[in-house]
C-alpha positions as CSV (number, residue, x, y, z in Angstrom):
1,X,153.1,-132.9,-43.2
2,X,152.7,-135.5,-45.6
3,X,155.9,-137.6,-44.2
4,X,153.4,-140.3,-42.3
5,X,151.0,-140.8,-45.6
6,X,151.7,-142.1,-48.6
7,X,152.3,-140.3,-51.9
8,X,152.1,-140.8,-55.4
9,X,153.0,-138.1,-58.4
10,X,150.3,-138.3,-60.9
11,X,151.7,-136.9,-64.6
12,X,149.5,-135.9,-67.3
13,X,151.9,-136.5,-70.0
14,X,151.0,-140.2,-68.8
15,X,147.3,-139.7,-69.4
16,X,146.9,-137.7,-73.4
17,X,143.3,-137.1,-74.6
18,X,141.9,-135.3,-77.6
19,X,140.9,-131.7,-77.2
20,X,137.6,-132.1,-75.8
21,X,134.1,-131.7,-77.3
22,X,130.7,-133.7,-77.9
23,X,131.8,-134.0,-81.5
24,X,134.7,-136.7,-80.7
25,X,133.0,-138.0,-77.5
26,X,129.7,-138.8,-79.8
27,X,131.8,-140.5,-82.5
28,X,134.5,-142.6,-80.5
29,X,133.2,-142.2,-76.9
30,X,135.6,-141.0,-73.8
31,X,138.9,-142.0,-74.3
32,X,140.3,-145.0,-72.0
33,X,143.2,-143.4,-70.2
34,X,140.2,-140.7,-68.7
35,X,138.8,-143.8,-67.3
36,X,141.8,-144.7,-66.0
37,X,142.7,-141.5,-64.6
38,X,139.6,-141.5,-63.0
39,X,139.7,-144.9,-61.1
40,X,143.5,-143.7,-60.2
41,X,141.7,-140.8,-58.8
42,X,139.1,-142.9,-56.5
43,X,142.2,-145.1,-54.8
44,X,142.9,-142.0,-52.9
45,X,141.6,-140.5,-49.9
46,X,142.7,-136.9,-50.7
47,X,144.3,-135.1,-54.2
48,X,147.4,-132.4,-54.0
49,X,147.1,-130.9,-57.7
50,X,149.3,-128.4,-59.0
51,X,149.2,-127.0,-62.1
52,X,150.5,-124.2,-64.8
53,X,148.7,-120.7,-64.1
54,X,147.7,-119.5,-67.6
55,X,145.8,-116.2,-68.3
56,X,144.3,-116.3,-64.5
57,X,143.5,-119.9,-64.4
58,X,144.5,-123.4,-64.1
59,X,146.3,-124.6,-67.5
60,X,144.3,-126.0,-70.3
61,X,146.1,-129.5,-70.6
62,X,144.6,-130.0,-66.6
63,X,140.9,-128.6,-67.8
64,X,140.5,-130.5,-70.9
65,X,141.8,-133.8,-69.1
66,X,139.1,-133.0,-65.8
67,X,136.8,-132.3,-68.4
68,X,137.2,-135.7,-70.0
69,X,137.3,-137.6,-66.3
70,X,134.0,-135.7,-65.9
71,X,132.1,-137.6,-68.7
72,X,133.8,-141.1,-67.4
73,X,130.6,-141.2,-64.9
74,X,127.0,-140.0,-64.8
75,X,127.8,-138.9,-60.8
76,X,130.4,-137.2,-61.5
77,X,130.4,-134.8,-58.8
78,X,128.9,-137.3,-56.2
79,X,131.9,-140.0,-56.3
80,X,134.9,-137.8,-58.3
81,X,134.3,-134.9,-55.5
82,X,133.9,-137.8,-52.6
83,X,138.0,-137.5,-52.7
84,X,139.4,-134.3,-51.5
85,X,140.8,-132.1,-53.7
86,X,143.4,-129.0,-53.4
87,X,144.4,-127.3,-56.6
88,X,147.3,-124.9,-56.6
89,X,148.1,-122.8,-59.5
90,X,151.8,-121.9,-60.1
91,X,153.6,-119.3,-62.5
């Protein structure tokens, strides 16, 4: 399926933020590397993701990282959800 695209393996051990909340975002702003995620994010036309299943969702390292590539932009959903995403969560 994906032998006539090209591929890349995103890790999020590459990619360490603070545990979000408004608290650190107020007093040092979104950290860099969501930025860079981000624009890593927008080079591609479509997003395989696969996570950690914990308790019945997706793992909280993947959450709290989307959640700080959400505050990188004001339209968010508009440009981040312009790429195509499928999440899969393993156990």
């Amino acid at each position: 399926m994906l032998n006539s695209h090209q591929t890349r393996l995103i890790d999020l051990r590459d990619f360490p933020t603070p545990i979000f909340s408004v608290d650190p975002e107020e007093k040092e702003g979104v950290p860099q590397l969501a930025y860079k995620l981000n624009k890593l994010f927008q080079k591609h036309d479509a997003l395989i993701v696969s996570v950690a299943e914990n308790n019945a969702s997706v793992a909280s390292c993947f959450k709290n990282t989307m959640d700080w590539v959400s505050r990188t932009q004001d339209k968010y959903e508009k440009n981040m959800f312009g790429t195509i995403f499928n999440v899969k969560s393993i156990n």
